[in-house]
Jmol script that loads the backbone (N, CA, C; Angstrom):
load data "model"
ATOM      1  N   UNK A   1     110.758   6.566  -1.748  1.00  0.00           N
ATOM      2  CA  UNK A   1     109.408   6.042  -1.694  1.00  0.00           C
ATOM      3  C   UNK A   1     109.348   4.625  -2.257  1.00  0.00           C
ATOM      4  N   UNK A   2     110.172   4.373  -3.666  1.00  0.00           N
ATOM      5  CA  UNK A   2     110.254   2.970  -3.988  1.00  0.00           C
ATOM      6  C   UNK A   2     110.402   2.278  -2.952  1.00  0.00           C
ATOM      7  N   UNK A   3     111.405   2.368  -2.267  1.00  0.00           N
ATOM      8  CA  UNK A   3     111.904   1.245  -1.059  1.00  0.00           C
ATOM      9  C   UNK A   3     110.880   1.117   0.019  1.00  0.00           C
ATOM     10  N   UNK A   4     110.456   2.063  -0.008  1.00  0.00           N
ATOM     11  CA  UNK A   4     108.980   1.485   1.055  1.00  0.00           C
ATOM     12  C   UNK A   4     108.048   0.764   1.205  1.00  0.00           C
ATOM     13  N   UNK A   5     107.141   1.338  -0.752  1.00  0.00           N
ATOM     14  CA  UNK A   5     106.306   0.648  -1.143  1.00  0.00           C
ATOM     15  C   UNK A   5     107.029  -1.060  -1.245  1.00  0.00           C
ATOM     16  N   UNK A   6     108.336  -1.136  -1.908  1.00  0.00           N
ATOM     17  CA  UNK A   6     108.304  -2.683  -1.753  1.00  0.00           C
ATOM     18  C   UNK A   6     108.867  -3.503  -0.494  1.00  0.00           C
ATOM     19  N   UNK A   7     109.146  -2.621   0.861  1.00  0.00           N
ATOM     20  CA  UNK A   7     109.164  -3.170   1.735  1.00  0.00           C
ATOM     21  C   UNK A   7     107.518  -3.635   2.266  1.00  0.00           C
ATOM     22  N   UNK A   8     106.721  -2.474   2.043  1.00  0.00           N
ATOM     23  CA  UNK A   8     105.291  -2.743   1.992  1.00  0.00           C
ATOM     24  C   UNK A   8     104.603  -3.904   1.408  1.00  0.00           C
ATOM     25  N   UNK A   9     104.825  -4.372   0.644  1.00  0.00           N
ATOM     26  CA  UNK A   9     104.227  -5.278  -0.793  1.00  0.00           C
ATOM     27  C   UNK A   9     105.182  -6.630   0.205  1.00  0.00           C
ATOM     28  N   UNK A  10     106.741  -6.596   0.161  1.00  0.00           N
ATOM     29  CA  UNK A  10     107.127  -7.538   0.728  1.00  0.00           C
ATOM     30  C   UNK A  10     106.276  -8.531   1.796  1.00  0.00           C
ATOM     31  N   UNK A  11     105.837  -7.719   2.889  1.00  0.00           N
ATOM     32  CA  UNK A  11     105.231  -8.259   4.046  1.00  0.00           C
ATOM     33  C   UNK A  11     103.556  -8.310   4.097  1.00  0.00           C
ATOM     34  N   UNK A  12     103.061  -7.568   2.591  1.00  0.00           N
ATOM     35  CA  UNK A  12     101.968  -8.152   3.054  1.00  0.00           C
ATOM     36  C   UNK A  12     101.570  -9.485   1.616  1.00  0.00           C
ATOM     37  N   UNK A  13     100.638 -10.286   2.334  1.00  0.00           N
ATOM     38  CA  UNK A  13     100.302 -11.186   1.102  1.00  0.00           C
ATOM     39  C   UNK A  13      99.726 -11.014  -0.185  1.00  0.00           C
ATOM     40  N   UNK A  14      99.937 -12.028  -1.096  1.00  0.00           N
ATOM     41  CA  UNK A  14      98.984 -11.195  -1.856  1.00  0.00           C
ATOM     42  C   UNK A  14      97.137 -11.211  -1.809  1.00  0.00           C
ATOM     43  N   UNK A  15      97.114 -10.105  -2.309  1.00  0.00           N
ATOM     44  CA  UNK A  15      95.476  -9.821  -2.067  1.00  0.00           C
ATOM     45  C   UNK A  15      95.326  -8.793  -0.724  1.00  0.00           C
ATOM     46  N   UNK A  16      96.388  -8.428   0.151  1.00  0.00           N
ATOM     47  CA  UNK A  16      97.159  -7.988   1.253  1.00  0.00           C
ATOM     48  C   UNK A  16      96.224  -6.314   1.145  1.00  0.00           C
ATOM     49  N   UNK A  17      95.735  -6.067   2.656  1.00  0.00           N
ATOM     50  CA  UNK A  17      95.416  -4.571   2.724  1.00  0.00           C
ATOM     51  C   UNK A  17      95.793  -3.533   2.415  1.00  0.00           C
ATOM     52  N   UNK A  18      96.652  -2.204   1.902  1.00  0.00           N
ATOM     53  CA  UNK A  18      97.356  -1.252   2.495  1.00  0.00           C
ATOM     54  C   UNK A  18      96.327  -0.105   2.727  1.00  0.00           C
ATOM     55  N   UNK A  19      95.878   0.930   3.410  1.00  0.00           N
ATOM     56  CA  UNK A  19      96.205   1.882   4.146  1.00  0.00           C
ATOM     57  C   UNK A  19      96.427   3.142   4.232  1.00  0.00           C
ATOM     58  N   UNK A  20      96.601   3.603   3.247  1.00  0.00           N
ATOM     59  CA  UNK A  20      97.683   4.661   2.994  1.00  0.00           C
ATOM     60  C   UNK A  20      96.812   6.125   3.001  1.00  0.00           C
ATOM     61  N   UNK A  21      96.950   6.629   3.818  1.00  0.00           N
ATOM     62  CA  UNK A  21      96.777   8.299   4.925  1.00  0.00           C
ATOM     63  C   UNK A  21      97.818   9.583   4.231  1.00  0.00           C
ATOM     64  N   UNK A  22      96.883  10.640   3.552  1.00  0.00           N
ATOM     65  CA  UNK A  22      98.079  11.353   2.656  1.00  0.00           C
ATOM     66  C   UNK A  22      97.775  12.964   2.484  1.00  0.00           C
ATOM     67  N   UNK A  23      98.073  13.800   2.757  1.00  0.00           N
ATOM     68  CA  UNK A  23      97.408  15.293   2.617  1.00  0.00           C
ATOM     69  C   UNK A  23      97.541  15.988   1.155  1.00  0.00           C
ATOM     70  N   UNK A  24      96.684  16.067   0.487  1.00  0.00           N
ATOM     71  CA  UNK A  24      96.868  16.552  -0.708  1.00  0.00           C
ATOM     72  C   UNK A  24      97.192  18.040  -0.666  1.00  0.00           C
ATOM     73  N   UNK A  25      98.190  18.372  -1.345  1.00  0.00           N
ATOM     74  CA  UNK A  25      99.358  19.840  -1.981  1.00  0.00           C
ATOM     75  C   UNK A  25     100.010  19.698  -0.712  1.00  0.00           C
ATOM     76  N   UNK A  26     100.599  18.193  -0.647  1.00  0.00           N
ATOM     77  CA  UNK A  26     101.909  18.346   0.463  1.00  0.00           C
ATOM     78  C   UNK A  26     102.972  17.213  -0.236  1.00  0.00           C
ATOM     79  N   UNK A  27     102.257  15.934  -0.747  1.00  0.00           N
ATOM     80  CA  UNK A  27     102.758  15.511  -1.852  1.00  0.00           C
ATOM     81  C   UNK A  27     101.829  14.695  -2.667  1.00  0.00           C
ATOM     82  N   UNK A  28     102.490  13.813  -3.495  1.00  0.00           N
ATOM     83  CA  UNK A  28     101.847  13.241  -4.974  1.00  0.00           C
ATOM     84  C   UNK A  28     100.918  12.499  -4.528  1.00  0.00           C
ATOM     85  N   UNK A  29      99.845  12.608  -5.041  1.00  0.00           N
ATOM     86  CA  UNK A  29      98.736  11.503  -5.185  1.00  0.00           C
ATOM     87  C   UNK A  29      99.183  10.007  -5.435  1.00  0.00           C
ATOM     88  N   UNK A  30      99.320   9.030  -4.646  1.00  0.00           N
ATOM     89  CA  UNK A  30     100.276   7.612  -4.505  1.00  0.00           C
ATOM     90  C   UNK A  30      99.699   7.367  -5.314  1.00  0.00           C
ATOM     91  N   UNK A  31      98.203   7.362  -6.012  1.00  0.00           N
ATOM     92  CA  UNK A  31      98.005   6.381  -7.015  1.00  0.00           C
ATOM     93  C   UNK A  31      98.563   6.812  -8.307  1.00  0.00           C
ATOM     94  N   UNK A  32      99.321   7.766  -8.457  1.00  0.00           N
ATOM     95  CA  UNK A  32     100.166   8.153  -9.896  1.00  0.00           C
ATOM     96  C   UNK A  32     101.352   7.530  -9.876  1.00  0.00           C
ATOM     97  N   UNK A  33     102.038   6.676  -8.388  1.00  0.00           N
ATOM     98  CA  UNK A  33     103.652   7.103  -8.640  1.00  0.00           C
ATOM     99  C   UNK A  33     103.211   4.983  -9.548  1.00  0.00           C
ATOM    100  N   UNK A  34     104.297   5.375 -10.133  1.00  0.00           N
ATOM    101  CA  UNK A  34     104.701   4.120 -10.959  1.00  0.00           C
ATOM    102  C   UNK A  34     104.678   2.823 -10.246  1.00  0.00           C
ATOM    103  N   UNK A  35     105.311   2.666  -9.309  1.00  0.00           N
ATOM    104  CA  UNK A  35     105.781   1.736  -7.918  1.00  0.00           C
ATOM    105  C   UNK A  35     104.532   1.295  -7.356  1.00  0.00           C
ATOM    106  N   UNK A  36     103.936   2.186  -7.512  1.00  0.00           N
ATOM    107  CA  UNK A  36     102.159   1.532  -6.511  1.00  0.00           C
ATOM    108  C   UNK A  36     101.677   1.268  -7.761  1.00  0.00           C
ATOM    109  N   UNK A  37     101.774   1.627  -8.729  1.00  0.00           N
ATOM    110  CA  UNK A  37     100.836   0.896  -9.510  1.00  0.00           C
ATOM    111  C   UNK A  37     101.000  -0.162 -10.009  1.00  0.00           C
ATOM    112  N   UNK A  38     102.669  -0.937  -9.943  1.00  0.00           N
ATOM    113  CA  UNK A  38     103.237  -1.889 -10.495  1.00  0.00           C
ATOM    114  C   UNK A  38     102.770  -2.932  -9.130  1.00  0.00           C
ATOM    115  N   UNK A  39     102.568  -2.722  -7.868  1.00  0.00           N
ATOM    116  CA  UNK A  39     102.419  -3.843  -6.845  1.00  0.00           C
ATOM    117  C   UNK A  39     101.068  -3.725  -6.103  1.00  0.00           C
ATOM    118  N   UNK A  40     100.459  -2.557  -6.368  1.00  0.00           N
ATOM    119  CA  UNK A  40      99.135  -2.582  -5.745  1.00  0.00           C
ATOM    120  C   UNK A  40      98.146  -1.897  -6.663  1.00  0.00           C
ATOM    121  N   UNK A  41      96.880  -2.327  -6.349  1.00  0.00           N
ATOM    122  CA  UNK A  41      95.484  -2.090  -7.161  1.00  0.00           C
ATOM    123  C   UNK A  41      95.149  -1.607  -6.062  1.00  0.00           C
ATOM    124  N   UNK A  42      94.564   0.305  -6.492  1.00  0.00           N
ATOM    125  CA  UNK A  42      94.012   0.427  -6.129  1.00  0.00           C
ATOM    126  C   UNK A  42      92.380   0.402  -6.018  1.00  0.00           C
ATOM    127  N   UNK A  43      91.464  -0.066  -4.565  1.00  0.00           N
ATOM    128  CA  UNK A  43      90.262  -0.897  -4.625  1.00  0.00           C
ATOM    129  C   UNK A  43      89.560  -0.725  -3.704  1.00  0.00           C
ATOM    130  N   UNK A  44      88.056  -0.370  -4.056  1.00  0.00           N
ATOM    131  CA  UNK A  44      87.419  -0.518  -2.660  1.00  0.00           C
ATOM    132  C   UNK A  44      87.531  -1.613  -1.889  1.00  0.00           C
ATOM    133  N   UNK A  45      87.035  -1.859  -0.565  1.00  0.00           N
ATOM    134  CA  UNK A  45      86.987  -2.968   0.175  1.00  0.00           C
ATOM    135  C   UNK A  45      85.422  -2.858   1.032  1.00  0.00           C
ATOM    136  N   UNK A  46      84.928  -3.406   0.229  1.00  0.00           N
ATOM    137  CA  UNK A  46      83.672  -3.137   0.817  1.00  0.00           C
ATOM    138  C   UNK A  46      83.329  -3.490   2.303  1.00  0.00           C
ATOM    139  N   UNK A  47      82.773  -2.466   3.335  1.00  0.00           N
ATOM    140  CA  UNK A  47      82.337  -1.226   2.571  1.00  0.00           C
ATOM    141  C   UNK A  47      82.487  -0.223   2.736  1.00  0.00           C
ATOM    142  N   UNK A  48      83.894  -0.224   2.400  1.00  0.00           N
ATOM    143  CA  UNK A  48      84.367   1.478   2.160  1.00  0.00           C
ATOM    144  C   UNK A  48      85.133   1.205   0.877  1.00  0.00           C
ATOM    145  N   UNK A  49      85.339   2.401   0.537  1.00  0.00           N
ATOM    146  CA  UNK A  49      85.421   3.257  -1.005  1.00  0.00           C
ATOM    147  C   UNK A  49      87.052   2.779  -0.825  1.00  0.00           C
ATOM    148  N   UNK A  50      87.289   3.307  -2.173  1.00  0.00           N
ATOM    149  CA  UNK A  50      88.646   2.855  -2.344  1.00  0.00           C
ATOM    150  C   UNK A  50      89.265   4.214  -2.029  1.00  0.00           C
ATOM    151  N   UNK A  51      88.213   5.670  -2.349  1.00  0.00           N
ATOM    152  CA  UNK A  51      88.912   6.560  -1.941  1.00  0.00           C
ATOM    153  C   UNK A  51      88.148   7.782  -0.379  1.00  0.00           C
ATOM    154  N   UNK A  52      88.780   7.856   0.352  1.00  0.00           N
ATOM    155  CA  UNK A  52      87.703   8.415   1.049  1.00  0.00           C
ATOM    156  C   UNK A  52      88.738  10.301   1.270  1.00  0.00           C
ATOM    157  N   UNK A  53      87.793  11.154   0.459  1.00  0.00           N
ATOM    158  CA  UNK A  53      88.356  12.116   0.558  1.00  0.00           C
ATOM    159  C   UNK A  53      87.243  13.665   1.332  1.00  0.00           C
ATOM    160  N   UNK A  54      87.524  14.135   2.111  1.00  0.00           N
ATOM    161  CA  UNK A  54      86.699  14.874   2.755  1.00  0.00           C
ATOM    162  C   UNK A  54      86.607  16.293   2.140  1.00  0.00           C
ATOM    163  N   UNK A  55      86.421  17.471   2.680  1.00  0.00           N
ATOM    164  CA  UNK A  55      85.726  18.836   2.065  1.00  0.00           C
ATOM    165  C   UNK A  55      86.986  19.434   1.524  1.00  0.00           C
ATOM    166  N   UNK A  56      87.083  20.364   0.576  1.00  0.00           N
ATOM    167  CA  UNK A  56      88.263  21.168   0.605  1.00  0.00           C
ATOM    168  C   UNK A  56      89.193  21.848   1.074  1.00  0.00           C
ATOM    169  N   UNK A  57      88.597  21.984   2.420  1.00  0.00           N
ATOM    170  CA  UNK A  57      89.484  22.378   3.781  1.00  0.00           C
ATOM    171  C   UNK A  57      89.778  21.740   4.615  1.00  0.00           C
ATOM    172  N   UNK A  58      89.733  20.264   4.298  1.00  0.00           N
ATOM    173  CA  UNK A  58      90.366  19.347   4.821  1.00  0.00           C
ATOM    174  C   UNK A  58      91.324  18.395   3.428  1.00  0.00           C
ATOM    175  N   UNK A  59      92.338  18.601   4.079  1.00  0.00           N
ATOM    176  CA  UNK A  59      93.482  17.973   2.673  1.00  0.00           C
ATOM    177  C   UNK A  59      93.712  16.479   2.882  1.00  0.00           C
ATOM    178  N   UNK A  60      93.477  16.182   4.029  1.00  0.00           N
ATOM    179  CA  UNK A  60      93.447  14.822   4.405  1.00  0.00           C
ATOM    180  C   UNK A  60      92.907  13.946   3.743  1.00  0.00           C
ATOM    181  N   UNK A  61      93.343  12.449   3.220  1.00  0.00           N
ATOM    182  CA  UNK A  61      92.725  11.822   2.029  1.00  0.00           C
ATOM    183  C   UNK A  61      93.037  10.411   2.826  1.00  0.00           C
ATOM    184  N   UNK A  62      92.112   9.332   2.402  1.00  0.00           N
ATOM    185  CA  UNK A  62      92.773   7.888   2.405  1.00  0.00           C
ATOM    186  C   UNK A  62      92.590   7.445   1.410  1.00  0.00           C
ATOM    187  N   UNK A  63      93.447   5.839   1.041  1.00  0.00           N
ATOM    188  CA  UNK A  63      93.608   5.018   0.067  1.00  0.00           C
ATOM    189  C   UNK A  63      93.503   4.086   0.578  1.00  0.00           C
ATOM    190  N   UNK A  64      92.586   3.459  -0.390  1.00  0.00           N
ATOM    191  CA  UNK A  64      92.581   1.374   0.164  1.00  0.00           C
ATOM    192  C   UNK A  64      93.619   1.001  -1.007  1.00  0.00           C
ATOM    193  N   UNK A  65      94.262   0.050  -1.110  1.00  0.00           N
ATOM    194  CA  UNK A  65      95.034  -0.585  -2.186  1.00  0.00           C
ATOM    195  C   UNK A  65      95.058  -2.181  -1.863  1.00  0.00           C
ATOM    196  N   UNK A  66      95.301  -3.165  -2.810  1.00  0.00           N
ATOM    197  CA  UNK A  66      95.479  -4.135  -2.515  1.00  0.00           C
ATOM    198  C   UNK A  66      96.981  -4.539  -3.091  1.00  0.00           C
ATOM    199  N   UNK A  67      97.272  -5.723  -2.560  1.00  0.00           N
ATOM    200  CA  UNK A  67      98.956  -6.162  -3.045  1.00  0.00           C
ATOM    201  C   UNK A  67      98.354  -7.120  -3.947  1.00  0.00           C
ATOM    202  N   UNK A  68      99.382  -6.990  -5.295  1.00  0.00           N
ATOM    203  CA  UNK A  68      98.973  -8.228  -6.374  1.00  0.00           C
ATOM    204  C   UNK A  68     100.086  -8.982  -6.080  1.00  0.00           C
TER     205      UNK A  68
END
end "model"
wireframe off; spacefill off
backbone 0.3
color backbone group
């Protein structure tokens, strides 16, 4: 996952979008792992939320983050 996030961070600028689409109890919540928190803030972008997470029977989650 390290090598991603900083292939990620690599190509975008800073202040840079990411994106990130994730099903919760399949794996870790990205905003815990160490690596995203060292190159991206996570942030709304108005105007949407920084987190957009739907009902409990849907595990599906997004993340806005920005690249510092």
């Amino acid at each position: 996952m390290n090598e991603t996030l900083d292939a990620l961070h690599q190509v975008l600028a800073p202040g840079g979008i990411l994106l990130v689409g994730w099903n919760r109890g399949l794996i870790a919540d990205p905003c815990g792992l160490p690596r995203m928190q060292a190159l991206f803030r996570h942030q709304a972008v108005p105007p949407l939320p920084a987190r957009k997470a739907f009902s409990d029977h849907i595990r599906h989650v997004y993340d806005l983050f920005r690249a510092v």
